[in-house]
C-alpha positions in Angstrom: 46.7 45.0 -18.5 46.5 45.5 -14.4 42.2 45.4 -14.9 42.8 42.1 -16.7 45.2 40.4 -14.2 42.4 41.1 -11.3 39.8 39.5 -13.4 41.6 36.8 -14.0 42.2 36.5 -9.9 38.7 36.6 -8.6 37.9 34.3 -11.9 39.9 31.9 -10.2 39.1 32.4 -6.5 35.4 32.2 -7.6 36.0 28.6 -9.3 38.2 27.8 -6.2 35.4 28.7 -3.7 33.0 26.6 -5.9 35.3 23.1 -5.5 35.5 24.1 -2.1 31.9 24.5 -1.3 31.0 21.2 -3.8 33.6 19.3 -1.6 32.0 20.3 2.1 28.5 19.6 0.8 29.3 15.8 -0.4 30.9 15.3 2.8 27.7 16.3 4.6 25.6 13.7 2.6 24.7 10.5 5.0 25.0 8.1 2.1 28.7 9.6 1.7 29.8 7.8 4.8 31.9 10.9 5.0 31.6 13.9 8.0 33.0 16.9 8.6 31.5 17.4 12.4 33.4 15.5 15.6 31.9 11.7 16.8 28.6 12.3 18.4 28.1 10.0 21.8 25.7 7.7 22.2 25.5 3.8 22.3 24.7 1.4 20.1 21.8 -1.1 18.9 21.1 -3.3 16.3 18.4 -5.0 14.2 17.8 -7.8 11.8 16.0 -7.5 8.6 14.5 -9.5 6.0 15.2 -6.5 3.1 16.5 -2.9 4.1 15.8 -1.8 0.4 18.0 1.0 0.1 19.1 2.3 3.7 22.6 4.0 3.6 24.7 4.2 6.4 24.8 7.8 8.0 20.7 7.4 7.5 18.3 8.8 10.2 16.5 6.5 13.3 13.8 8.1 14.6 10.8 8.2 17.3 7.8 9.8 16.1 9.1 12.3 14.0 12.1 12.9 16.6 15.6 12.0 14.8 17.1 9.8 17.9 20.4 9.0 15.9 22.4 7.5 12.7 22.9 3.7 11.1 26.4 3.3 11.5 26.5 -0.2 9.3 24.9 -2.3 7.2 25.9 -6.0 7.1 24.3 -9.6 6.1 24.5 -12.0 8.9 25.0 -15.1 6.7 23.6 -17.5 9.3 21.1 -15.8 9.4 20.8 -14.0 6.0 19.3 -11.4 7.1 20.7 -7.8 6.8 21.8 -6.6 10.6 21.6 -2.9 10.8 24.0 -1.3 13.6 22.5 2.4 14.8 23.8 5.1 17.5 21.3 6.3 19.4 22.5 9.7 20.8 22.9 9.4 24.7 20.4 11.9 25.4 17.6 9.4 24.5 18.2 6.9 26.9 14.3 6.1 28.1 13.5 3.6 24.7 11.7 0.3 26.1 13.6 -2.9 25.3 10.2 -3.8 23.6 10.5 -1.2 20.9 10.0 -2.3 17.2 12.1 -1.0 14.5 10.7 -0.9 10.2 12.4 0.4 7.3 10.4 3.8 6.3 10.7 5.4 3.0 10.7 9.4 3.5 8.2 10.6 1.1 7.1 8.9 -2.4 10.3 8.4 -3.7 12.5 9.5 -0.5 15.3 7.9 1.1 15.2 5.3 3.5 15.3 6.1 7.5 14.5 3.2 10.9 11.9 4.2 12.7 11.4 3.0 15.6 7.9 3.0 17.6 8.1 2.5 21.3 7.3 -0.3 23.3 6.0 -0.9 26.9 8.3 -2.8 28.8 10.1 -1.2 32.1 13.6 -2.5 31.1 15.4 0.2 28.6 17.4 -0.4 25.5 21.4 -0.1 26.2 24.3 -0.3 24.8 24.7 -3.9 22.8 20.7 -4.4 22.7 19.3 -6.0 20.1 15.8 -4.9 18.8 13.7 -8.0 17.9 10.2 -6.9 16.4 11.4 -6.0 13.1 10.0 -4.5 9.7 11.6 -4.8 6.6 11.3 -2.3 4.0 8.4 -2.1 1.5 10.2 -2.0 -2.0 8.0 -0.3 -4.4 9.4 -2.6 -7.7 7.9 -5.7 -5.6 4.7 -4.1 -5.1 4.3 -3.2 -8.8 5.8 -6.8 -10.0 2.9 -8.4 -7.6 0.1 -6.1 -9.2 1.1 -7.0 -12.7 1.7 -10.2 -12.3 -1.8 -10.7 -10.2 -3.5 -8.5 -13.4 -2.1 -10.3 -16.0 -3.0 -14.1 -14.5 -6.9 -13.2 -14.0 -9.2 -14.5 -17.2 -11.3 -12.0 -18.9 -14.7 -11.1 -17.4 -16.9 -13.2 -19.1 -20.1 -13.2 -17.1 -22.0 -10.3 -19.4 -23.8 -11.8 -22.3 -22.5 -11.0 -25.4 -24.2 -7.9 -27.2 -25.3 -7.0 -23.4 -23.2 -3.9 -23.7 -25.3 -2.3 -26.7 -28.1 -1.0 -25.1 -30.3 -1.0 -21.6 -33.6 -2.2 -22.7 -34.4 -4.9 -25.0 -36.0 -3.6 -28.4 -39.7 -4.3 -29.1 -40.0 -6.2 -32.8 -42.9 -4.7 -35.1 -44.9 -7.1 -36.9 -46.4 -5.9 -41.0 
């Protein structure tokens, strides 16, 4: 009886330790919203965008392959009607040119969506409150294949090869009894 009891417990501390670890890894997600770690510093920026396809909050900015910061918000701006994206730019990256443009990138094939942002020229810096204005929207992949299929299916046949032309190369000589 005492060997069953103990199997019983660890049976249940295992399951236990499972919930637990499910719970801390769907708090770590960036399209949770959710986090476990304190409020990094940093100020804030923001951009407007025709689409942002799928962009979550808690998504990556980054600078060449150098994550910079998170989106913090997504909103519509409904004088605008665009979709104004609110990102916090840790502290330590304070030396981005006012100039700077900002696209919607798709990690991968079929990643998620990140802002990148390439650097500009200027001499002034972004701060807290700037607003980047050379913006990219994202490239949804259903558009792209809606536009090939539609532009496939409204060209006519090819109809410039004679008919019969595709039976053989050289004409055939007739023979005369």
């Amino acid at each position: 009886m005492r060997s069953n009891r103990s199997i019983e417990i660890g049976t249940g501390l295992f399951v236990l330790l499972g919930f637990v670890s499910l719970l801390f890894l769907t708090t770590q997600l960036p399209s949770s919203g959710l986090k476990l770690a304190r409020a990094k510093t940093g100020y804030h920026i923001s951009a407007a965008f025709d689409n942002v396809g799928d962009l979550k909050v808690g998504a990556p900015v980054s600078m060449a392959g150098v994550t910079l910061g998170e989106v913090q918000s997504v909103r519509i701006d409904w004088t605008t009607y665009k979709a104004v994206v609110t990102m916090r730019i840790d502290s330590k990256y304070d030396k981005i040119p006012d100039d700077s443009d900002a696209s919607i990138e798709t990690q991968g094939l079929l990643g998620g969506k990140y802002v990148g942002i390439g650097a500009g020229g200027a001499e002034t810096l972004l701060k807290e409150g700037s607003q980047i204005t050379l913006t990219q929207s994202a490239l949804v992949l259903e558009n792209l294949i809606n536009k090939f299929f539609s532009g496939q299916a409204s060209k006519p046949a090819d109809s410039s090869a004679p008919a019969g032309a595709a039976g053989s190369a050289a004409p055939k000589k007739e023979t005369t009894k």
